[in-house]
N, C-alpha and C positions, 0 to 999 in steps of 0.2 A: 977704562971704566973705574968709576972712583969706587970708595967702601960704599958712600952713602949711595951712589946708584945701583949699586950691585943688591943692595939691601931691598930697594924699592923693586926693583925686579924679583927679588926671592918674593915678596909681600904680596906681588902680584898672582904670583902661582901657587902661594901656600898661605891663603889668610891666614893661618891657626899660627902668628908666629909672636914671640914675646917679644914685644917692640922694646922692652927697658933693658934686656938680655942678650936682644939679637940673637935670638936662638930657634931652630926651627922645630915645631911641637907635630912630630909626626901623628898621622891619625890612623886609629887602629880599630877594624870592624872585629866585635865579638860575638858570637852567635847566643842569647841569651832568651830566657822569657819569665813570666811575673806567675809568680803561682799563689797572687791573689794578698801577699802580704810583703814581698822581696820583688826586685831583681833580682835572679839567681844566671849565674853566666853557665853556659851548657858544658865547658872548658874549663879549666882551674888557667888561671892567669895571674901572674903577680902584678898586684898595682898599689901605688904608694899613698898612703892617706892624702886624702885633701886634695887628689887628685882630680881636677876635672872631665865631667865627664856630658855629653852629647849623645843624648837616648834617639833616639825613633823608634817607632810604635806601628806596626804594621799590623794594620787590623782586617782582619778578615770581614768580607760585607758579602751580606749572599744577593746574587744579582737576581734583578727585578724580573718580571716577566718578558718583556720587551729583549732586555741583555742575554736574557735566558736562550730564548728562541736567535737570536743573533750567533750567541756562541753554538748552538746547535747545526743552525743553518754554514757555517765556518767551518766546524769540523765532518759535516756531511759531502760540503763540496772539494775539503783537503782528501779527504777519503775516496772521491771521486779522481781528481787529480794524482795521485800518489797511490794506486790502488793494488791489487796483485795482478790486476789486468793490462797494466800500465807496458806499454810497450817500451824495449833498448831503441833508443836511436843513438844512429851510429855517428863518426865524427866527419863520413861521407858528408851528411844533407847538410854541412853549414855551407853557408855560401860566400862568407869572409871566416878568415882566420882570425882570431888575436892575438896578435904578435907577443903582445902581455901576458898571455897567460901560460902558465907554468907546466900543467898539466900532471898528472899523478899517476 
């Protein structure tokens, strides 16, 4: 594999890359949030002026009546299923084994 295919394959697994450089722009989640006048990063981080940078915005949305009753109806029936009542079964009742599994 030549340089320029080996390039094109990095390109493929890391758009974020300086094509005039050839250089690979690793990417770096920081846990931060907006107190209304800034980004302020929750970490102290060193970053280099003029640095680019790649926001997301996770905004909290309070769920509708419909999603309301969904997520209630969800953690009613998990609390059923997974409950203090919930019975051991043992590794008797399976009736194949899997050979893949590891066990703990």
């Amino acid at each position: 594999m030549n340089e320029h295919q080996l390039f094109n394959n990095i390109n493929k697994m890391y758009p974020l890359i300086n094509k005039t450089e050839k250089t690979i722009i690793p990417m770096i989640s920081l846990p931060a949030y907006f107190d209304g006048k800034n980004i302020c990063l929750e970490k102290p981080f060193d970053i280099s002026p003029n640095t680019k940078l790649i926001i997301t915005i996770i905004q909290e949305l309070k769920a509708n009546k419909d999603q309301e009753e969904w997520f209630n109806l969800s953690e009613h029936r998990l609390m059923n299923a997974y409950g203090e009542n919930e019975p051991e079964y043992s590794s008797n009742l399976l009736k194949e084994v899997n050979p893949d599994y590891e066990g703990r």
